[in-house]
C-alpha positions as CSV (number, residue, x, y, z in Angstrom):
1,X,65.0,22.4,-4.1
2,X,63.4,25.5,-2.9
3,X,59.9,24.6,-1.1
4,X,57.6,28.0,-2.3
5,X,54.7,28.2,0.4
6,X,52.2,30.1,-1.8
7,X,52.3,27.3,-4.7
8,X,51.8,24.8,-2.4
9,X,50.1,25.4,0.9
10,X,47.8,27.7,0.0
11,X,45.9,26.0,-2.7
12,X,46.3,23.2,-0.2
13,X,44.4,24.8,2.3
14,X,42.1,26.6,0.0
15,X,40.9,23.4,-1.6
16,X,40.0,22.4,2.7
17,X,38.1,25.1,3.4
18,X,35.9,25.3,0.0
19,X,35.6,21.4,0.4
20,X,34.2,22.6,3.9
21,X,32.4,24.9,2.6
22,X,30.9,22.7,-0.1
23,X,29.8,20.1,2.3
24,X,28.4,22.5,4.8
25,X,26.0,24.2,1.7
26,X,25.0,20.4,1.1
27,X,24.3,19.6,4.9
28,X,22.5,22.9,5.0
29,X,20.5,22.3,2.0
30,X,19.2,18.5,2.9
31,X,18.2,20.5,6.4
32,X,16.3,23.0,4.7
33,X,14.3,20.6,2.7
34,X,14.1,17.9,5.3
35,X,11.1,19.4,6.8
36,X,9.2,20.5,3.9
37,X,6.4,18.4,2.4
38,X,7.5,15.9,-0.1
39,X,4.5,13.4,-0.5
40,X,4.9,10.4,-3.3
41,X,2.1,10.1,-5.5
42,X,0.9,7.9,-7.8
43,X,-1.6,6.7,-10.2
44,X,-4.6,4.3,-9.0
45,X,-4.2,5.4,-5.2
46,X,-7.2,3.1,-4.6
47,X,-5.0,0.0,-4.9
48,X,-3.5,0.5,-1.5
49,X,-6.5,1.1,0.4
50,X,-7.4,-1.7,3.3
51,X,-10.1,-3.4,1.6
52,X,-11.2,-6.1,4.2
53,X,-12.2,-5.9,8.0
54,X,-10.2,-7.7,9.7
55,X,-6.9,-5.6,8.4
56,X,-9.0,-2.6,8.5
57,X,-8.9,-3.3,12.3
58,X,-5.3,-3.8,13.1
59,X,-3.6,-1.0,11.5
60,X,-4.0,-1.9,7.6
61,X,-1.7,-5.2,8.7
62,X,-2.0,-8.4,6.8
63,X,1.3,-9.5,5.6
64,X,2.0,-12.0,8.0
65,X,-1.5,-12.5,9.6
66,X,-2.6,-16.4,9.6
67,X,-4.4,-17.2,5.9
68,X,-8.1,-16.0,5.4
69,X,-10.1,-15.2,2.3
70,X,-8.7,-11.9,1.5
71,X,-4.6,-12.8,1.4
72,X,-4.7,-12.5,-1.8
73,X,-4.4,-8.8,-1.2
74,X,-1.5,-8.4,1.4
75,X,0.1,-11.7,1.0
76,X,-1.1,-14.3,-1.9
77,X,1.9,-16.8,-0.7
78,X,0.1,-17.4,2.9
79,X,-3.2,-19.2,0.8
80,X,-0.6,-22.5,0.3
81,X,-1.1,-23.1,4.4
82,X,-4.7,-22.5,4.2
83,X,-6.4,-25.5,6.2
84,X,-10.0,-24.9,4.6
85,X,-10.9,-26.5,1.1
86,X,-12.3,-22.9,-0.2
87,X,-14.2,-19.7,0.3
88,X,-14.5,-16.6,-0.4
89,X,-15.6,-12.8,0.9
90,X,-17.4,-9.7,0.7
91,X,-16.4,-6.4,1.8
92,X,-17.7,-3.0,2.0
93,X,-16.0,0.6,2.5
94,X,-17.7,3.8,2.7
95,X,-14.6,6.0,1.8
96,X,-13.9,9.7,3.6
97,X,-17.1,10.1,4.7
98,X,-15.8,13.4,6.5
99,X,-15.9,14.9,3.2
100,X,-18.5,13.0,0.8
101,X,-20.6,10.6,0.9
102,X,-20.6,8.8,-2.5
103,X,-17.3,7.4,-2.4
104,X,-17.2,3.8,-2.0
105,X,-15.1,0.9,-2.0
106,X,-16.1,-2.9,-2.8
107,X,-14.4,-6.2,-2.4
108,X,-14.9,-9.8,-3.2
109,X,-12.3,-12.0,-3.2
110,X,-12.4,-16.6,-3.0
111,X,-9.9,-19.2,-3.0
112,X,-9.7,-22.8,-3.7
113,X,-7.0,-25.4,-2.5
114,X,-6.2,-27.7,-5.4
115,X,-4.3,-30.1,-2.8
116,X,-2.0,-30.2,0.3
117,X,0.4,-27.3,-1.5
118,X,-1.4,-25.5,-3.8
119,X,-3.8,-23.0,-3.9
120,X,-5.6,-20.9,-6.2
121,X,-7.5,-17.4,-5.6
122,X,-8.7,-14.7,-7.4
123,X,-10.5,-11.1,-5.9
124,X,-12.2,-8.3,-8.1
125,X,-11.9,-4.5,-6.3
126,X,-14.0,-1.6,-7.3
127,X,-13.9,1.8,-6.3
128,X,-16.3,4.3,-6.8
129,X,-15.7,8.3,-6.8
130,X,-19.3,9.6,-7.2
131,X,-20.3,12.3,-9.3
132,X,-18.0,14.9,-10.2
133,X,-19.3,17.9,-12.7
134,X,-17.1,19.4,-15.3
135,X,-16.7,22.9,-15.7
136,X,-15.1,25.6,-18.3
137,X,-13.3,28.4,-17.2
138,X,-16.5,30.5,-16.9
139,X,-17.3,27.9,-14.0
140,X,-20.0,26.4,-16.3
141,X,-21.0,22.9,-16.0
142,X,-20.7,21.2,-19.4
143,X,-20.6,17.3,-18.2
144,X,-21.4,15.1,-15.5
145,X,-19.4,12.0,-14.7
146,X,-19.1,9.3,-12.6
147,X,-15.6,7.9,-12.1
148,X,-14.9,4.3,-11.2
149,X,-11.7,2.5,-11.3
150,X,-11.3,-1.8,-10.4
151,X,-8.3,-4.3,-10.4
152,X,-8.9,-7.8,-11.2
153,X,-6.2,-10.8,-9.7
154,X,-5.7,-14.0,-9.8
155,X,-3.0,-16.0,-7.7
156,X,-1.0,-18.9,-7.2
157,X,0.2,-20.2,-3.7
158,X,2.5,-23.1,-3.3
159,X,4.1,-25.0,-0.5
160,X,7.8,-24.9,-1.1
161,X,8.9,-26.9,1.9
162,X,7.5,-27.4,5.3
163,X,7.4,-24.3,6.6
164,X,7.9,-21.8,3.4
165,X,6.1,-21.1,0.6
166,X,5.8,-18.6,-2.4
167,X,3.0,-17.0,-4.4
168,X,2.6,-15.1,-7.3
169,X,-0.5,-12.6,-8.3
170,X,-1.1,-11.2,-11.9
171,X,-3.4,-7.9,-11.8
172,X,-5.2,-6.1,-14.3
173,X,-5.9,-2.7,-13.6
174,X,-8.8,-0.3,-15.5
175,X,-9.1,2.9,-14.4
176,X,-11.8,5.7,-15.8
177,X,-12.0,9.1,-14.3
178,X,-13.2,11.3,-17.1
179,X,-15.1,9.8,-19.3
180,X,-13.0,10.5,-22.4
181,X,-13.4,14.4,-21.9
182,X,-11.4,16.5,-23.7
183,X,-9.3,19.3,-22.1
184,X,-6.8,22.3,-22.4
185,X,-9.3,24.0,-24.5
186,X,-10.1,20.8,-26.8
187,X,-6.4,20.0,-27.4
188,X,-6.4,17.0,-25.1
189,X,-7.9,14.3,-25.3
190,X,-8.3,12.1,-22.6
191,X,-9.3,8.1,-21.9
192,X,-9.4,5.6,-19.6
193,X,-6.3,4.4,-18.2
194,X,-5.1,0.4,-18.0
195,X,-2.3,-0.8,-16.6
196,X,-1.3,-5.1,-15.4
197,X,1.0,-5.7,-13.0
198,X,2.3,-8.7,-10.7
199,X,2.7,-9.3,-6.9
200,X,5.9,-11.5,-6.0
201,X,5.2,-13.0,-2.2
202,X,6.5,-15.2,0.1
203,X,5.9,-17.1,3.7
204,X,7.4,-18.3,6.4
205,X,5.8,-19.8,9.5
206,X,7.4,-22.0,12.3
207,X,5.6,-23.7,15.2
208,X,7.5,-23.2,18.6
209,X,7.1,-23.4,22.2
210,X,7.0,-19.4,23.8
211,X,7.0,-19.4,27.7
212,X,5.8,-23.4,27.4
213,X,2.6,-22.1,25.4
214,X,1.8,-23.4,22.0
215,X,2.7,-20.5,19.3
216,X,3.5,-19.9,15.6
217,X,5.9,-17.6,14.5
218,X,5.3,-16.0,10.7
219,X,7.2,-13.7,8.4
220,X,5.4,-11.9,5.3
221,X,6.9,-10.8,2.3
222,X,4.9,-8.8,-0.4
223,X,6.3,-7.0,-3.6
224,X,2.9,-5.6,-5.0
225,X,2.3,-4.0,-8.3
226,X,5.1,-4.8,-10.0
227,X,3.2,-3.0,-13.3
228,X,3.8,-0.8,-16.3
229,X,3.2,3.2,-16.0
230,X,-0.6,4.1,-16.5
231,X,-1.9,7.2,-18.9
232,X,-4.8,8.9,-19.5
233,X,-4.3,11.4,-22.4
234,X,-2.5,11.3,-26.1
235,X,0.3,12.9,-24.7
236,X,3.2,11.2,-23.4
237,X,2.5,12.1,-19.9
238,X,2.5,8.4,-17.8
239,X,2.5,8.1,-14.1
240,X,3.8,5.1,-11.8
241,X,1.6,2.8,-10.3
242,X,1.7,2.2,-6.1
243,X,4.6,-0.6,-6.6
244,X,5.3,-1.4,-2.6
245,X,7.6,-3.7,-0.6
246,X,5.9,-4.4,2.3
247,X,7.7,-6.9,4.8
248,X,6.7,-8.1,8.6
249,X,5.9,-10.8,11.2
250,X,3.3,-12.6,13.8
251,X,3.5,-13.9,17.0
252,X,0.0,-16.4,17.5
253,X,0.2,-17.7,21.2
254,X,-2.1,-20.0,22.1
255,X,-3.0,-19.0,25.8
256,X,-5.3,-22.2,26.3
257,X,-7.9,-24.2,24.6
258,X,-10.2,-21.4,24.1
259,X,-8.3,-18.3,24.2
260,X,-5.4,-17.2,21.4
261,X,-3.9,-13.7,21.0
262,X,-1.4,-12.5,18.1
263,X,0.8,-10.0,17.3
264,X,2.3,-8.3,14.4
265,X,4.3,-5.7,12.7
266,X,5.0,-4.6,9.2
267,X,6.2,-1.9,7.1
268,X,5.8,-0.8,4.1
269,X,7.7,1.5,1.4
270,X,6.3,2.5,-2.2
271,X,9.2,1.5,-5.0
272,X,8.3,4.7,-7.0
273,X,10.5,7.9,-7.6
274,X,9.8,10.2,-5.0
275,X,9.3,14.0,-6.4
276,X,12.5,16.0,-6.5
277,X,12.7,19.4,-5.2
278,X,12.5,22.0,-8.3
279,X,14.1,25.6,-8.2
280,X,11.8,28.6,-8.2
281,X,12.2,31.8,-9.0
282,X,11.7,35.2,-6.8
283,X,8.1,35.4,-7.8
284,X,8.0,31.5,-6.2
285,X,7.3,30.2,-9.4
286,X,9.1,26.9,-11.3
287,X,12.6,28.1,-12.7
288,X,13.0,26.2,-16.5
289,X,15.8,25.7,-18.4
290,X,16.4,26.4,-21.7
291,X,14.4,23.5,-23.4
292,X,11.4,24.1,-21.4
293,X,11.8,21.6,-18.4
294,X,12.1,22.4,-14.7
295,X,15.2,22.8,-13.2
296,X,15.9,19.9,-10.6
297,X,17.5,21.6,-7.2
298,X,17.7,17.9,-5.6
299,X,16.7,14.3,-6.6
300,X,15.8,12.0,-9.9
301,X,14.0,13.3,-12.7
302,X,10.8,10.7,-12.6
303,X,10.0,11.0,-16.1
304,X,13.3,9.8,-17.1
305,X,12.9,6.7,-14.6
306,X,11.5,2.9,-15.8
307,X,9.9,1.1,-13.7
308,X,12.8,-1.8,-13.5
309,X,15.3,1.2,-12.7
310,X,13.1,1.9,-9.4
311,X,12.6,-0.7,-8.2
312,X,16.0,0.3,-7.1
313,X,16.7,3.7,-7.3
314,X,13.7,4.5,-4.8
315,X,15.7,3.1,-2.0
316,X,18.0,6.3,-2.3
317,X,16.2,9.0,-4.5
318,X,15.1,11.2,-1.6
319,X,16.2,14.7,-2.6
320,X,16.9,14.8,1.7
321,X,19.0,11.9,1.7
322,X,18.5,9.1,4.0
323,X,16.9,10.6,6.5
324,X,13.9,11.6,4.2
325,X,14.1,8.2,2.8
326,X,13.5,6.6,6.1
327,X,10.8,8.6,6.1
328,X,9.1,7.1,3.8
329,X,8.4,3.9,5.4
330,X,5.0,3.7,7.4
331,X,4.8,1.5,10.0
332,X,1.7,-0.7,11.4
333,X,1.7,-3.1,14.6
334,X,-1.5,-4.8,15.7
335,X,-2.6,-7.7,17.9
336,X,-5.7,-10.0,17.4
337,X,-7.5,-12.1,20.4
338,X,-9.7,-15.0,19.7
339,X,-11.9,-16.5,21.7
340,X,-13.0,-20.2,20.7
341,X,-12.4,-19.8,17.7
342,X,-15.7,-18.0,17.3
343,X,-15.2,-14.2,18.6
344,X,-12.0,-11.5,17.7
345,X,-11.0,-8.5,18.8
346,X,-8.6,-6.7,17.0
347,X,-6.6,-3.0,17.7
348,X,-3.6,-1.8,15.6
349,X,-1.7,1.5,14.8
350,X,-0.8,3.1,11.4
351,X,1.9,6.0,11.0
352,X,3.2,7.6,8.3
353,X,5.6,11.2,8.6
354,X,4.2,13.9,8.6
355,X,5.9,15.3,5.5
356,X,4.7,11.9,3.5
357,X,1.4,12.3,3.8
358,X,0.8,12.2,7.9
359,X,-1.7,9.2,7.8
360,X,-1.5,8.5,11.5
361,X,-4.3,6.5,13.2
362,X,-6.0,4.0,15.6
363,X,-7.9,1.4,14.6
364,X,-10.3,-1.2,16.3
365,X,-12.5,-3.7,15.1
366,X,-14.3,-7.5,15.9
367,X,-15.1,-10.7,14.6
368,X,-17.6,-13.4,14.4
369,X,-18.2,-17.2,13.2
370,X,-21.1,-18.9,13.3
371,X,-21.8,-22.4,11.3
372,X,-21.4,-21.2,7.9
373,X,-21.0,-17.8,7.8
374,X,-18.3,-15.0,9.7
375,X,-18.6,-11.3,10.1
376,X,-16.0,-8.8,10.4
377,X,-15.9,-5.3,11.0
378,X,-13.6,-2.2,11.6
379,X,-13.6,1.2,12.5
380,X,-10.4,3.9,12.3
381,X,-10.0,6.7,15.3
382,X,-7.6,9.3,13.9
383,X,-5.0,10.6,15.8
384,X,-5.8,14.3,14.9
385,X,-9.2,16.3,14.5
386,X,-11.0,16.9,11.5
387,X,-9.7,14.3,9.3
388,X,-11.0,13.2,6.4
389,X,-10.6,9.3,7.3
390,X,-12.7,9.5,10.7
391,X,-15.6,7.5,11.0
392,X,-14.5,5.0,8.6
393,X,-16.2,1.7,8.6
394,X,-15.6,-1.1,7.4
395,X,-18.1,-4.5,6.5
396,X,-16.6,-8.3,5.7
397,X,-18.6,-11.4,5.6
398,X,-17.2,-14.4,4.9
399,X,-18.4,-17.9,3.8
400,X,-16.7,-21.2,4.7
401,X,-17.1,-24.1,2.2
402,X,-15.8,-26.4,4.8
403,X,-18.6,-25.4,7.3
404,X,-21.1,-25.7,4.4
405,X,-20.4,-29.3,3.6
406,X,-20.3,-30.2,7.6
407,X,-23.7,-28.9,7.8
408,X,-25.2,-31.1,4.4
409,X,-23.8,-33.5,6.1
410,X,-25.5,-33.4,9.6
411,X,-28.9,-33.0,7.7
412,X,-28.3,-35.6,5.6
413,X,-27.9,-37.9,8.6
414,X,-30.9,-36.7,10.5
């Protein structure tokens, strides 16, 4: 048998090197577009804003913070180890005041132990844009509007053993930002947008001994807006809601009688497509193909994506591979000091990449309680000049049923 060297090494090594070659395009490609700026968007932004003080002041963390009024929000499963009977809160949030100053955020939020293991809350959250004026391509203004979007939940906390418990949050979302204005030269009409959704929770917390001082140790799971797509025209056109997995932990340590300190650390990833990378053409414009649709370079096609399917697929969809999709976590760690029970102080730090967005800041804030009544606030320090999120403040203020009855009491003895 005669062995013929051009038949079968060449194609041999030929099929190496463009197998080199091929993988060396690929590398080169995911480096090119690791860098560039690939932020995920979604519909109803306002649903992952920090709506209360005391997470406002510890780097937007609450998943495994010990219960208050406003789990409900970052963790509805930590309500079943609640040790008040009920109350509830009110928060305020004057939103990028860098920018404007008519954008505003509002929170009230109460919950109710039924007994020992259950407990039941519910929280309404309204958002305010101001006044935005509608123009035609003249730049005349033909309508004024003022948009407003709010969620609605109610939850469900239960005790599922000693130190574990799970919770469940149903959501209905209603969101209006132009007033059933029609655009595109009168061929598109368009209407508010509703969407529900669910938050799937769970809690862990273990008392324990750290360096022979009293502590807890917590862990916080939160799946979050678990929902269908939202619209707001008669076209097909839907967009995703912020579904997010946010996971993390708590260390309270109880210092002495008076004095406690905490820390914590979560992160956090949005279960949504992320945006593919599109070809362009020479002029820099979108490249289509022949039916009319971009042409997709990298990544998933979102349109084409349910919301079951990413729920999984947005672990690996990042047109940069996993290094882009580790960018997409942010990250927050925070600590908490109490003082009798009656005064906080809080500090925390919230970073995001640069190419996701490049939310990156400090935040600081206090607490009070006194008889019935608490007080929270918060302020954020950015990490970078002339952004839109300095100077944010935020307002809570809390009321303790517990504290109330305590105090009918006392009168009623005197």
């Amino acid at each position: 048998m005669r062995f013929n060297f051009k038949k079968c090494i060449l194609p041999a090594l030929a099929m190496i090197f463009l197998s080199k070659s091929a993988t060396s395009q690929i590398s080169s490609f995911k480096d090119s577009i690791l860098g560039q700026v690939n932020t995920i968007t979604t519909a109803v932004p306002f649903l992952q804003i920090a709506p209360d003080s005391r997470a406002g002041g510890m780097g937007d963390y609450g998943v495994a913070t010990s219960p208050d009024a406003n789990s409900i929000h970052w963790n509805p499963s930590k309500l079943a180890f609640i040790e008040k009977s009920g109350g509830f809160s009110v928060s305020y949030t004057p939103w990028l005041r860098a920018l404007v100053n008519d954008i505003n955020l509002a929170y009230v939020s109460g919950y109710k132990k039924l007994n020992k293991d259950q407990t039941f809350a519910a929280s309404l959250l309204y958002f305010s844009l101001g006044s935005i004026d509608f123009t035609d391509e003249a730049a005349t203004k033909y309508y004024t509007f003022s948009p407003s979007e709010w969620a609605f939940d109610i939850a469900y906390a239960r005790k599922l053993g000693e130190s574990f418990s799970g919770g469940l949050a149903l959501r209905y979302i209603y969101s209006n930002l132009t007033g059933g204005v029609t655009i595109q030269n009168g061929t598109v009409n368009t209407h508010a947008g509703t969407s529900v959704a669910a938050d799937v929770s769970a809690y862990y917390q273990k008392e324990m001994d750290v360096s022979k001082k009293n502590s807890v140790l917590a862990f916080g799971l939160n799946i979050s807006n678990i929902g269908t797509k939202i619209s707001y025209t008669d076209t097909k056109t839907k967009d995703f809601i912020p579904t997010n997995f946010r996971l993390g932990s708590n260390l309270k340590m109880e210092l002495d009688k008076y004095n406690t300190i905490s820390f914590g650390f979560d992160i956090n990833k949005l279960l949504v497509p992320t945006p593919p990378v599109y070809e362009r053409d020479s002029t820099g414009n979108y490249a289509y193909d022949a039916d009319g649709n971009k042409i997709i370079l990298a990544g998933e096609d979102p349109t084409n994506i349910s919301v079951p399917q990413a729920l999984i697929t947005s672990w690996s969809d990042a047109p940069g591979g996993f290094e882009e999709e580790m960018k997409e976590f942010t990250y927050s760690i925070a600590t908490e000091y109490w003082y009798d029970k009656q005064f906080a102080i809080r500090a925390g730090y919230f970073h995001e990449a640069a190419t996701k967005g490049n939310r990156q800041y400090f935040t600081i804030g206090a607490g009070l309680r006194y008889n019935v009544f608490g007080l929270d606030f918060a302020y954020l320090i950015p990490t970078t000049q002339r952004n839109p999120l300095e100077n944010t403040l935020r307002f809570t203020l809390l009321f303790d049923f517990d504290a109330s009855k305590s105090t009918d009491s006392d009168d009623t003895t005197e």
